[in-house]
N, CA, C, O and CB atoms as a CASP TS submission, in Angstrom:
PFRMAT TS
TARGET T0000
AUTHOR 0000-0000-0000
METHOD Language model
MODEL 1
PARENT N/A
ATOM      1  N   UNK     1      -5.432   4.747  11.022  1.00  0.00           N
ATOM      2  CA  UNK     1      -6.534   4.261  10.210  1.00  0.00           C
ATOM      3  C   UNK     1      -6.023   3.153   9.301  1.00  0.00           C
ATOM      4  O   UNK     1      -4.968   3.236   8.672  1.00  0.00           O
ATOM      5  CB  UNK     1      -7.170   5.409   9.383  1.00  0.00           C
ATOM      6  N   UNK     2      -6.905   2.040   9.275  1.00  0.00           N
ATOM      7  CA  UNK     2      -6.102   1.043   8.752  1.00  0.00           C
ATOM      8  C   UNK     2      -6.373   1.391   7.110  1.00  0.00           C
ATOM      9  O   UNK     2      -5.351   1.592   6.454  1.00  0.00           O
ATOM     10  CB  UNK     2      -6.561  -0.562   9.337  1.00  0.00           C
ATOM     11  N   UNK     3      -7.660   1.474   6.406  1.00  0.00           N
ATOM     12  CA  UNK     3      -8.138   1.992   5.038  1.00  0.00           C
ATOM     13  C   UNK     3      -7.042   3.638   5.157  1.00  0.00           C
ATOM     14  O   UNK     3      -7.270   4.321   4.159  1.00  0.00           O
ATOM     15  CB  UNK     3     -10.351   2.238   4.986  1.00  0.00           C
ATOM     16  N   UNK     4      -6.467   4.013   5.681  1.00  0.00           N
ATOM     17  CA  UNK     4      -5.959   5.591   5.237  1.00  0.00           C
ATOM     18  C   UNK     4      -5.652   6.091   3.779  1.00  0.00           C
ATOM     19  O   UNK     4      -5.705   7.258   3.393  1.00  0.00           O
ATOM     20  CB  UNK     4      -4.626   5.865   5.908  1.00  0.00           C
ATOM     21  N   UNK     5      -5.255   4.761   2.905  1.00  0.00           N
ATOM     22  CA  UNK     5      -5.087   5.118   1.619  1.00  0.00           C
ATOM     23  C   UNK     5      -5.924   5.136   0.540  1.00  0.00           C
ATOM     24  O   UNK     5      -5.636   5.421  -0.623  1.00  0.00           O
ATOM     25  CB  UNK     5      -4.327   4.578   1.295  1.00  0.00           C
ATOM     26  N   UNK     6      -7.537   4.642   1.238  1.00  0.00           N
ATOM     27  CA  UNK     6      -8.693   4.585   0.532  1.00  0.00           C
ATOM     28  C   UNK     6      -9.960   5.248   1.420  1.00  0.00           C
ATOM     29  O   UNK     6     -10.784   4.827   2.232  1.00  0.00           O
ATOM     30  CB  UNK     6      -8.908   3.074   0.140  1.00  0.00           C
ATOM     31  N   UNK     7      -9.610   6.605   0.754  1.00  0.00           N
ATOM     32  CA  UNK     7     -10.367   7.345   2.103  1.00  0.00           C
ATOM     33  C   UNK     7     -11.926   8.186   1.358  1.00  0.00           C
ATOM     34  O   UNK     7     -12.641   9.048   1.871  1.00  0.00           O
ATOM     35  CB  UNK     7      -8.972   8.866   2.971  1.00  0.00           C
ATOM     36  N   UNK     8     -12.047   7.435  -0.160  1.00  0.00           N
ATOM     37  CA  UNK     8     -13.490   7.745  -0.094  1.00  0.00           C
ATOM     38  C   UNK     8     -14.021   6.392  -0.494  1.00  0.00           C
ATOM     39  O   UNK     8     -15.120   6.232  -1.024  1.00  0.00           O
ATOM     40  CB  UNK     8     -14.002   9.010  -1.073  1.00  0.00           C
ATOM     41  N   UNK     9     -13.252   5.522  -0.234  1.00  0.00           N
ATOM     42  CA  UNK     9     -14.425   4.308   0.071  1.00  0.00           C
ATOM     43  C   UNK     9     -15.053   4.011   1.550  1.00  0.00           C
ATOM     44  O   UNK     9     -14.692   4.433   2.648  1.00  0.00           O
ATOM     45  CB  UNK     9     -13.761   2.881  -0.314  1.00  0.00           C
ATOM     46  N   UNK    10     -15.795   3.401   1.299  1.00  0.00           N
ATOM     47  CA  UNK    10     -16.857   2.939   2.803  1.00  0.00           C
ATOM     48  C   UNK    10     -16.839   1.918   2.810  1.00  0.00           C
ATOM     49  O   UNK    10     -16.506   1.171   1.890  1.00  0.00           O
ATOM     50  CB  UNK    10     -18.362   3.208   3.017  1.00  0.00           C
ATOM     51  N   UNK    11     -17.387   1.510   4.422  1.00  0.00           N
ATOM     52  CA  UNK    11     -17.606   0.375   4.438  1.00  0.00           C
ATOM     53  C   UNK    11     -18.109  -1.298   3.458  1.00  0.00           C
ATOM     54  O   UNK    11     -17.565  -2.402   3.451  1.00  0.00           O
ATOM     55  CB  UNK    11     -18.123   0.765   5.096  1.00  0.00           C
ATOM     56  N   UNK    12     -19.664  -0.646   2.560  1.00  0.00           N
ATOM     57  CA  UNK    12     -19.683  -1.500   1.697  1.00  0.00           C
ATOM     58  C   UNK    12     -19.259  -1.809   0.273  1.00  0.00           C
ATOM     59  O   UNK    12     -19.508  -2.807  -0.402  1.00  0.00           O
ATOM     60  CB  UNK    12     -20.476  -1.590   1.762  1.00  0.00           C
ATOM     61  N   UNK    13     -18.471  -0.579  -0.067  1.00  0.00           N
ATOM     62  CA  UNK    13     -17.268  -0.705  -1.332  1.00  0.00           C
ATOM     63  C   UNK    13     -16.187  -1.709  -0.510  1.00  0.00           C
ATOM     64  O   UNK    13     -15.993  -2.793  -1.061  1.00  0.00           O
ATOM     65  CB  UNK    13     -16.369   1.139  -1.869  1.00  0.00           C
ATOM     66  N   UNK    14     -15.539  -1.486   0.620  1.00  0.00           N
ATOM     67  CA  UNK    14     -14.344  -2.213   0.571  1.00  0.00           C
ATOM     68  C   UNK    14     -14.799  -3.808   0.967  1.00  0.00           C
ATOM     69  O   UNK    14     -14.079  -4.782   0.747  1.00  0.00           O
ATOM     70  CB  UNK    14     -13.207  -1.500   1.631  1.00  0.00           C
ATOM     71  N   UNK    15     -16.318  -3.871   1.679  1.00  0.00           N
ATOM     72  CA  UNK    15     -16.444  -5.338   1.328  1.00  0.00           C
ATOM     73  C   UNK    15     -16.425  -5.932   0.550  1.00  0.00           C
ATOM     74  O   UNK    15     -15.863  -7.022   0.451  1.00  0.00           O
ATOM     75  CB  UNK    15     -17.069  -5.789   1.491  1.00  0.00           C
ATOM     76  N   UNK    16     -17.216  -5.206  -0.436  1.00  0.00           N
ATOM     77  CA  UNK    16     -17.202  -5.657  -2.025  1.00  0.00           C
ATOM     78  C   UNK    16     -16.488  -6.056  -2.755  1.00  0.00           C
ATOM     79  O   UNK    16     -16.711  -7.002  -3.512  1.00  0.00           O
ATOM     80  CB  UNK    16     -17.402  -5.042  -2.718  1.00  0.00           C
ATOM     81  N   UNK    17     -15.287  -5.299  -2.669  1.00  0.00           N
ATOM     82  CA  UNK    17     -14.188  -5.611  -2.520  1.00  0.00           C
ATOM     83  C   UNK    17     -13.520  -7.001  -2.403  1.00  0.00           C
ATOM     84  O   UNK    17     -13.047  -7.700  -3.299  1.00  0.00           O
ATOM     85  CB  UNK    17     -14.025  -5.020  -1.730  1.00  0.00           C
ATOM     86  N   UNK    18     -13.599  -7.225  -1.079  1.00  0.00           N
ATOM     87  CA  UNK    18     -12.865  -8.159  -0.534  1.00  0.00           C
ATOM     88  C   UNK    18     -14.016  -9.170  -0.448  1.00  0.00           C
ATOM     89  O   UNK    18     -13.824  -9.803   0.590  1.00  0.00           O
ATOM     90  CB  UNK    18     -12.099  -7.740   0.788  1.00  0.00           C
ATOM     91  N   UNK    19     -15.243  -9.662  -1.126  1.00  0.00           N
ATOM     92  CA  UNK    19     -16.069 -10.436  -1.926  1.00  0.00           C
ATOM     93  C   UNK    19     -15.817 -10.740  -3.162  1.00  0.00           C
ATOM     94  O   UNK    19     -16.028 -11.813  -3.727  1.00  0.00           O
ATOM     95  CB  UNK    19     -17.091  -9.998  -1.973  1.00  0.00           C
ATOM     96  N   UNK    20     -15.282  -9.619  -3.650  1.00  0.00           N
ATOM     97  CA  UNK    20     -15.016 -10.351  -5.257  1.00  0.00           C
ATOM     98  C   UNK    20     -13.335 -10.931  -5.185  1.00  0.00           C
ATOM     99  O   UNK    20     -12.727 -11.694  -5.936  1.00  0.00           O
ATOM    100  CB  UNK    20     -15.200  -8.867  -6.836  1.00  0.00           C
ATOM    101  N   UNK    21     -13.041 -10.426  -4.319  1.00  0.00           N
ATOM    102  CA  UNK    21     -11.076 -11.007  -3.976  1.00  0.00           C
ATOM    103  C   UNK    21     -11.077 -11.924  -4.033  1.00  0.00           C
ATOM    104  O   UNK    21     -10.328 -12.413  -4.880  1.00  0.00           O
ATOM    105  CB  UNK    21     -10.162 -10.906  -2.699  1.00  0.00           C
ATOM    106  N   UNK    22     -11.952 -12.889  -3.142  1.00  0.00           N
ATOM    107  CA  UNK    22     -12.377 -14.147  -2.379  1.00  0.00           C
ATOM    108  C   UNK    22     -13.101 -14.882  -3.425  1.00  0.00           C
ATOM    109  O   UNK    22     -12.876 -16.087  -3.531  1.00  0.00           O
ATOM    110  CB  UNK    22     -13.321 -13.884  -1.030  1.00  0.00           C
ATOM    111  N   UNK    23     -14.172 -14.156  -4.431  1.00  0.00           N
ATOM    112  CA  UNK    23     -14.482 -15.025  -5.078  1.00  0.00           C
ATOM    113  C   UNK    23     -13.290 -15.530  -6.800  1.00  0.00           C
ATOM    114  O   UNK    23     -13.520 -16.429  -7.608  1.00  0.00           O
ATOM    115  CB  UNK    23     -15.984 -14.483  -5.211  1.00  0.00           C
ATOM    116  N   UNK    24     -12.330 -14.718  -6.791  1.00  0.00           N
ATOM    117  CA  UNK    24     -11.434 -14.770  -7.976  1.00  0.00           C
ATOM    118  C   UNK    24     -10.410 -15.483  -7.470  1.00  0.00           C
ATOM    119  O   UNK    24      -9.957 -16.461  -8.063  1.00  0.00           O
ATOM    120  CB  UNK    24     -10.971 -13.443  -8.582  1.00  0.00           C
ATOM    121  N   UNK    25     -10.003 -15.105  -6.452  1.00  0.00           N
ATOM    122  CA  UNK    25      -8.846 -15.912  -6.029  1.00  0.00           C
ATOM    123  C   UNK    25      -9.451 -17.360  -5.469  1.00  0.00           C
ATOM    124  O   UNK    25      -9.198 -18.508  -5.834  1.00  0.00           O
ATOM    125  CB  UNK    25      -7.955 -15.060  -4.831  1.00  0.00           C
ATOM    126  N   UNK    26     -10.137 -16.976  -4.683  1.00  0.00           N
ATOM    127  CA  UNK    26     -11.153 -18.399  -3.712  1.00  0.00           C
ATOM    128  C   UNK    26     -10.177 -18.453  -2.324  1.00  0.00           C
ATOM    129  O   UNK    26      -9.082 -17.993  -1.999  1.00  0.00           O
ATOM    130  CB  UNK    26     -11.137 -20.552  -4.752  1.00  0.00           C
ATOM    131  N   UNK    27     -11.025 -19.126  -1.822  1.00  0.00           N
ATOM    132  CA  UNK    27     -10.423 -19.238  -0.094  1.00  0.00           C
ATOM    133  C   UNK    27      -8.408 -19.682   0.298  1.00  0.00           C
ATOM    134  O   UNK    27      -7.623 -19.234   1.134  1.00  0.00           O
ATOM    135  CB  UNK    27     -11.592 -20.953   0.700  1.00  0.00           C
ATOM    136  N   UNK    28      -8.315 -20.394  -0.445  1.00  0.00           N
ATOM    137  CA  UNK    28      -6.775 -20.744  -0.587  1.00  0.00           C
ATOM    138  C   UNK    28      -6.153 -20.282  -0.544  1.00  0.00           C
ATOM    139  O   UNK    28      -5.298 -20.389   0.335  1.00  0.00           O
ATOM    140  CB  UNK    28      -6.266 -21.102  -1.233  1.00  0.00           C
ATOM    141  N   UNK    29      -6.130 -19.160  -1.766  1.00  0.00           N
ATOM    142  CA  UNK    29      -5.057 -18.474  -2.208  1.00  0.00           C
ATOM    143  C   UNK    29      -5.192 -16.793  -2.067  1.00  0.00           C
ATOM    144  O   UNK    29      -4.680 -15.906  -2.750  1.00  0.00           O
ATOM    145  CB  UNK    29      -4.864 -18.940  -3.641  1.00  0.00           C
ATOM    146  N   UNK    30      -6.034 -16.728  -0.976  1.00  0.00           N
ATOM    147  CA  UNK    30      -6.150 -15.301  -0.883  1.00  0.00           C
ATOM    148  C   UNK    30      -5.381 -14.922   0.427  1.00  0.00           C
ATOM    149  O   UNK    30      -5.577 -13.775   0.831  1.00  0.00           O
ATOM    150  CB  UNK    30      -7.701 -14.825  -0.873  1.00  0.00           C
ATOM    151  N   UNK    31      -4.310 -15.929   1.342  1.00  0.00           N
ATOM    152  CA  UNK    31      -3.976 -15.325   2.357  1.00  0.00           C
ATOM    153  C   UNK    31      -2.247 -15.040   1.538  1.00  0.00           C
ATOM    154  O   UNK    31      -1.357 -14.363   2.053  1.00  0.00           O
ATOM    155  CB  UNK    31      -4.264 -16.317   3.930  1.00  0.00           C
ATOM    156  N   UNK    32      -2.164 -15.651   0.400  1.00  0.00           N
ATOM    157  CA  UNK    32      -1.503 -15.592  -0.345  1.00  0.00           C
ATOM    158  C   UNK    32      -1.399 -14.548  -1.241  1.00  0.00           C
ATOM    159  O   UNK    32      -0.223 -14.450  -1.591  1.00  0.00           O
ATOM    160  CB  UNK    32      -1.605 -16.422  -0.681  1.00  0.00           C
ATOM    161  N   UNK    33      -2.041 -13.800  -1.720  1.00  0.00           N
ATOM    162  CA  UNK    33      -2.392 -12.782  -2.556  1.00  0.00           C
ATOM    163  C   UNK    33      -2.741 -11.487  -1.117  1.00  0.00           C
ATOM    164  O   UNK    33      -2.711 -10.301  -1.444  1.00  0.00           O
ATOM    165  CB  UNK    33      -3.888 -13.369  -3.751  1.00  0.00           C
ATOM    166  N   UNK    34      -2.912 -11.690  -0.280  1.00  0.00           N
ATOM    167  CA  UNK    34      -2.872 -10.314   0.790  1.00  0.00           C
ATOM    168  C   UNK    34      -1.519 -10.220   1.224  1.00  0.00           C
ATOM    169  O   UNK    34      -1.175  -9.137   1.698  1.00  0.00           O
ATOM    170  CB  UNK    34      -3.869 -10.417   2.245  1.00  0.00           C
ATOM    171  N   UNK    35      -0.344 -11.514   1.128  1.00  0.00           N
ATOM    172  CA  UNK    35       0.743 -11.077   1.845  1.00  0.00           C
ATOM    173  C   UNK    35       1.455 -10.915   0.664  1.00  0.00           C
ATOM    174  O   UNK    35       2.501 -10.341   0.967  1.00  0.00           O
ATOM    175  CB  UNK    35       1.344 -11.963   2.968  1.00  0.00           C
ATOM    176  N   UNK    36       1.408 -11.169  -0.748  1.00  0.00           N
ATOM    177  CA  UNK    36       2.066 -10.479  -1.489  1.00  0.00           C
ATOM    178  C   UNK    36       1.798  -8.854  -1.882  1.00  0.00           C
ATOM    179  O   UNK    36       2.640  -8.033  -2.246  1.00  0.00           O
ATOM    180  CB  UNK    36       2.042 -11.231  -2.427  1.00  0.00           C
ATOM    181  N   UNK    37       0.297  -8.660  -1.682  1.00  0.00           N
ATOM    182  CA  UNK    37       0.236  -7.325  -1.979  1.00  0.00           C
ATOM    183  C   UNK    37       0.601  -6.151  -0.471  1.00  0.00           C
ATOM    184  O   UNK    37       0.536  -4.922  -0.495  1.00  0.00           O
ATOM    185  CB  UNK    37      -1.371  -7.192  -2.636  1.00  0.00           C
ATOM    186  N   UNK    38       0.935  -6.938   0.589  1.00  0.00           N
ATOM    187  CA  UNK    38       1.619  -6.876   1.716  1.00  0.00           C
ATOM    188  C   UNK    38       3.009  -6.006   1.905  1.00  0.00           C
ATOM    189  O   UNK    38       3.239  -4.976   2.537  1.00  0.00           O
ATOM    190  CB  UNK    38       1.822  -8.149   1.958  1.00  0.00           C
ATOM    191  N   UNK    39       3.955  -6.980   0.972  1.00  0.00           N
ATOM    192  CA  UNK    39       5.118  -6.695   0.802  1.00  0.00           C
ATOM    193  C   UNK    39       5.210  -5.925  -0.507  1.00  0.00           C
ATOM    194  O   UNK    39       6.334  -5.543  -0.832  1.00  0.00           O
ATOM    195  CB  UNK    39       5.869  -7.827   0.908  1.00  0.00           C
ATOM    196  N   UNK    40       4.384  -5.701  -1.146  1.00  0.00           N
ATOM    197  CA  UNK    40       4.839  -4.871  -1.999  1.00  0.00           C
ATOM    198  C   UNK    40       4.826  -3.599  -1.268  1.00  0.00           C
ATOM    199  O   UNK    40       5.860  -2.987  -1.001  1.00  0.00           O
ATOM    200  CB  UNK    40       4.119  -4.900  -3.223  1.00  0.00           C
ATOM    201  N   UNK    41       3.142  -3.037  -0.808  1.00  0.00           N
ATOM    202  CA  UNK    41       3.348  -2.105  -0.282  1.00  0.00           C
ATOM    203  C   UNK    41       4.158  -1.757   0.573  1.00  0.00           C
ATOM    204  O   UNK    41       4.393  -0.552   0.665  1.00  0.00           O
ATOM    205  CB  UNK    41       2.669  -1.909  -0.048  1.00  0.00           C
ATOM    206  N   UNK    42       4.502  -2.236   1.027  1.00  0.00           N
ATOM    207  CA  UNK    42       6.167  -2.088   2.208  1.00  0.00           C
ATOM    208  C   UNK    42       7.414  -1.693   1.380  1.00  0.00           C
ATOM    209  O   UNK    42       8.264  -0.888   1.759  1.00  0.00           O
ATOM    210  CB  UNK    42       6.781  -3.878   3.053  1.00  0.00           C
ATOM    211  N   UNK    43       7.421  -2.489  -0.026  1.00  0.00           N
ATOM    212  CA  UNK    43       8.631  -1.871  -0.486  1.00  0.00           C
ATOM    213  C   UNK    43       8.768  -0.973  -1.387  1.00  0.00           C
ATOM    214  O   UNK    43       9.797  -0.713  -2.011  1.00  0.00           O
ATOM    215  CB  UNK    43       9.328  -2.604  -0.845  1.00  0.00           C
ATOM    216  N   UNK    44       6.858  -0.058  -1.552  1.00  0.00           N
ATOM    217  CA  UNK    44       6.765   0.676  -2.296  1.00  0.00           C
ATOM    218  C   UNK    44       6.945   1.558  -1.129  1.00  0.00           C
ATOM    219  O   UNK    44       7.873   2.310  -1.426  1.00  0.00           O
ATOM    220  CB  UNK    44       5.734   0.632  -3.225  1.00  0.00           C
ATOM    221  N   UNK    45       6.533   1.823  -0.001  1.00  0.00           N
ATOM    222  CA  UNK    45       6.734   3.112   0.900  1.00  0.00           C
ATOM    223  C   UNK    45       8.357   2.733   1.393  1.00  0.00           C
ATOM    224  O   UNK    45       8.893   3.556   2.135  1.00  0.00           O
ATOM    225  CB  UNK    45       5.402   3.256   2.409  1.00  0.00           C
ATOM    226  N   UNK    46       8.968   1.776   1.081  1.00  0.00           N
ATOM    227  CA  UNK    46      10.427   2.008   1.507  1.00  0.00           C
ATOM    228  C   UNK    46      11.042   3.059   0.602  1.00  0.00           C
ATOM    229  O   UNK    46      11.611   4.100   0.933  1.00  0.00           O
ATOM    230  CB  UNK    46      11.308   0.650   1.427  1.00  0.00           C
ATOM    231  N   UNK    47      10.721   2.389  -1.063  1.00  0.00           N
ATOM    232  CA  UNK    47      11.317   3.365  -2.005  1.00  0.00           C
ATOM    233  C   UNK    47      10.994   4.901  -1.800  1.00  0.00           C
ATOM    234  O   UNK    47      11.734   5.840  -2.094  1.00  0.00           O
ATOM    235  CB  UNK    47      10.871   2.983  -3.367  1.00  0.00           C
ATOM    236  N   UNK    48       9.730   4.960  -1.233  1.00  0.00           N
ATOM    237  CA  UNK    48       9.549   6.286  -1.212  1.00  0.00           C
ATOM    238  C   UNK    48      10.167   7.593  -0.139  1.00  0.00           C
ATOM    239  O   UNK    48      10.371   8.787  -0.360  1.00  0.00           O
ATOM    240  CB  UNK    48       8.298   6.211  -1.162  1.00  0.00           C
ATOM    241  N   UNK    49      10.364   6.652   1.217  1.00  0.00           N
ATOM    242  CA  UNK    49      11.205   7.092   1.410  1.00  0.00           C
ATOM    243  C   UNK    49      12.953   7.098   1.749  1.00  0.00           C
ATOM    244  O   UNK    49      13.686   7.661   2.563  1.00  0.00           O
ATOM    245  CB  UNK    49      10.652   7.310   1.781  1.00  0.00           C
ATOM    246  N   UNK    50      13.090   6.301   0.821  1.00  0.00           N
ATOM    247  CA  UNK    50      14.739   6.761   0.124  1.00  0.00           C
ATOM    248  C   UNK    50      14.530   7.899  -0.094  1.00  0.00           C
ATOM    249  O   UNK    50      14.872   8.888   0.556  1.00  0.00           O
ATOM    250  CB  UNK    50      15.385   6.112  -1.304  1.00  0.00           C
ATOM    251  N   UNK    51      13.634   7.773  -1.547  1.00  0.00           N
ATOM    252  CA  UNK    51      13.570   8.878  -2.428  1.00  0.00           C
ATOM    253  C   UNK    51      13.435  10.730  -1.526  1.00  0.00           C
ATOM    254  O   UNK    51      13.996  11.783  -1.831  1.00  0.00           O
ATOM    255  CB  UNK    51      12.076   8.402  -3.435  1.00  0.00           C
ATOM    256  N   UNK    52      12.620  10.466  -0.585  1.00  0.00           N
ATOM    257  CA  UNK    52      12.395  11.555  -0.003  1.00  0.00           C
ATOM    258  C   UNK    52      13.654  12.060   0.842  1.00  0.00           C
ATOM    259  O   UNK    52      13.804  13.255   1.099  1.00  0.00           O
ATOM    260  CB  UNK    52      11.222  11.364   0.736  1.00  0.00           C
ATOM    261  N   UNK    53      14.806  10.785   1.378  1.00  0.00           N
ATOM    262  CA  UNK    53      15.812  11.113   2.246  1.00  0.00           C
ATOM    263  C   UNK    53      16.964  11.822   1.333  1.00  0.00           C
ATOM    264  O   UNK    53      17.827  12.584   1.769  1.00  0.00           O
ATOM    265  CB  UNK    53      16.293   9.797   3.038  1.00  0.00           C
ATOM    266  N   UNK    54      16.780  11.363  -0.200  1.00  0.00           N
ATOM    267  CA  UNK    54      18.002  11.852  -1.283  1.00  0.00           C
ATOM    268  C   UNK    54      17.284  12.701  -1.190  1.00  0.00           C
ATOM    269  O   UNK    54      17.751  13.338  -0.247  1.00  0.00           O
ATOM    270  CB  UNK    54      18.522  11.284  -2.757  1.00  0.00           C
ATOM    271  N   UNK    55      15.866  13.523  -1.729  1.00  0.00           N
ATOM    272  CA  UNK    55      16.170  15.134  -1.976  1.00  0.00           C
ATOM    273  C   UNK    55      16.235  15.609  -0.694  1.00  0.00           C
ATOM    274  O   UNK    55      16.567  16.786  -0.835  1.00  0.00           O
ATOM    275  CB  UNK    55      15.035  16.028  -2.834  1.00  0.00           C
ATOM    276  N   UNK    56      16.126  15.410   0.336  1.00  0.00           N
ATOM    277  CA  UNK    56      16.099  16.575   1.581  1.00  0.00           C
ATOM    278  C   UNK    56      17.872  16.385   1.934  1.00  0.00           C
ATOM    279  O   UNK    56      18.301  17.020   2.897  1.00  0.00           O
ATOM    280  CB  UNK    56      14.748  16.047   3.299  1.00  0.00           C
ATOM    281  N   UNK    57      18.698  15.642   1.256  1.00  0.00           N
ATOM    282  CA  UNK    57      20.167  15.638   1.769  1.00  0.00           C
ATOM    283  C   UNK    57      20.494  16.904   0.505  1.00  0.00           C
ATOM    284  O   UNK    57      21.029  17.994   0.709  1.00  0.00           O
ATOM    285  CB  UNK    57      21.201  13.771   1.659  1.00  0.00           C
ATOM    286  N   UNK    58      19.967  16.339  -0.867  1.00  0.00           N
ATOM    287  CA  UNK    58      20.422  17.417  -2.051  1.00  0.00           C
ATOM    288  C   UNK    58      19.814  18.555  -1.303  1.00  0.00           C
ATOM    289  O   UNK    58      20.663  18.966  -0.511  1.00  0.00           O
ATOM    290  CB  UNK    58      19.755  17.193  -3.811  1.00  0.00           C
ATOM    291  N   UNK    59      18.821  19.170  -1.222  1.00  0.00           N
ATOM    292  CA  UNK    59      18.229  19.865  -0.120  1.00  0.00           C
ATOM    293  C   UNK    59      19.280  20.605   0.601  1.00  0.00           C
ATOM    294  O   UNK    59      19.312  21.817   0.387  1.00  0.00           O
ATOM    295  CB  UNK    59      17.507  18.936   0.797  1.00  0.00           C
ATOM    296  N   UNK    60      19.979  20.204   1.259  1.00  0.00           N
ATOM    297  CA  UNK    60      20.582  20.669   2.642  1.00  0.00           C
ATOM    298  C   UNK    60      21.942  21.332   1.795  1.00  0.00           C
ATOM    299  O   UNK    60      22.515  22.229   2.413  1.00  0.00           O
ATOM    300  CB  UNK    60      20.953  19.180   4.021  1.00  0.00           C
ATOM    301  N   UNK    61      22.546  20.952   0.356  1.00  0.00           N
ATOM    302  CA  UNK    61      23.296  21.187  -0.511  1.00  0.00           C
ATOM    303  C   UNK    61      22.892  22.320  -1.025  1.00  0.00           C
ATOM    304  O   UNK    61      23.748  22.751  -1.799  1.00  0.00           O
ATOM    305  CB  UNK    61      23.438  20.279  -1.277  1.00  0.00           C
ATOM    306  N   UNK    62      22.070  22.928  -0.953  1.00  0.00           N
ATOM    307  CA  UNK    62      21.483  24.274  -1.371  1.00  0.00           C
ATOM    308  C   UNK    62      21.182  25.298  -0.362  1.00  0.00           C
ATOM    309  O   UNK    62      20.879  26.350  -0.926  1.00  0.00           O
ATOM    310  CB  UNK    62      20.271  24.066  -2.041  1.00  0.00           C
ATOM    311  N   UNK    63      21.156  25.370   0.709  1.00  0.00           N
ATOM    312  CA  UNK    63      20.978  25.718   1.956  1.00  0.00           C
ATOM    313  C   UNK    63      22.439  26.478   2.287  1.00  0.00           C
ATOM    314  O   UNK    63      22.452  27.667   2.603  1.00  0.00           O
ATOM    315  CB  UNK    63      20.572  24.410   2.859  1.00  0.00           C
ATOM    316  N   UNK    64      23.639  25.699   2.190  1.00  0.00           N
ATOM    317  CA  UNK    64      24.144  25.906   2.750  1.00  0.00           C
ATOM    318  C   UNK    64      25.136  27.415   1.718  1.00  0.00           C
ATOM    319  O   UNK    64      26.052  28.034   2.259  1.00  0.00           O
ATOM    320  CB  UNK    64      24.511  24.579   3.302  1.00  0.00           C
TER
END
């Protein structure tokens, strides 16, 4: 699902959305403003899972 992280919006919230994006940013600078908020999210789910690979190693330190 491409929306998976916005799963009680609908169809005409996320246009709305991406109407007022278009009208703040304007046509230019919005392929610009999708690939920065692009890479963030990429290096917010990277951090996350680090984070998840350090506790399941501390994890395995208790286990044993």
């Amino acid at each position: 699902m491409i929306f998976g992280f916005l799963p009680n919006l609908g169809l005409a919230e996320i246009s709305l959305i991406l109407v007022l994006a278009l009208i703040i940013f304007g046509p230019g600078k919005l392929p610009e403003v999708g690939k920065a908020i692009g890479k963030s999210i990429k290096e917010f789910k990277s951090a996350v899972t680090k984070v998840d690979e350090q506790i399941s190693d501390e994890g395995k330190g208790f286990k044993e």
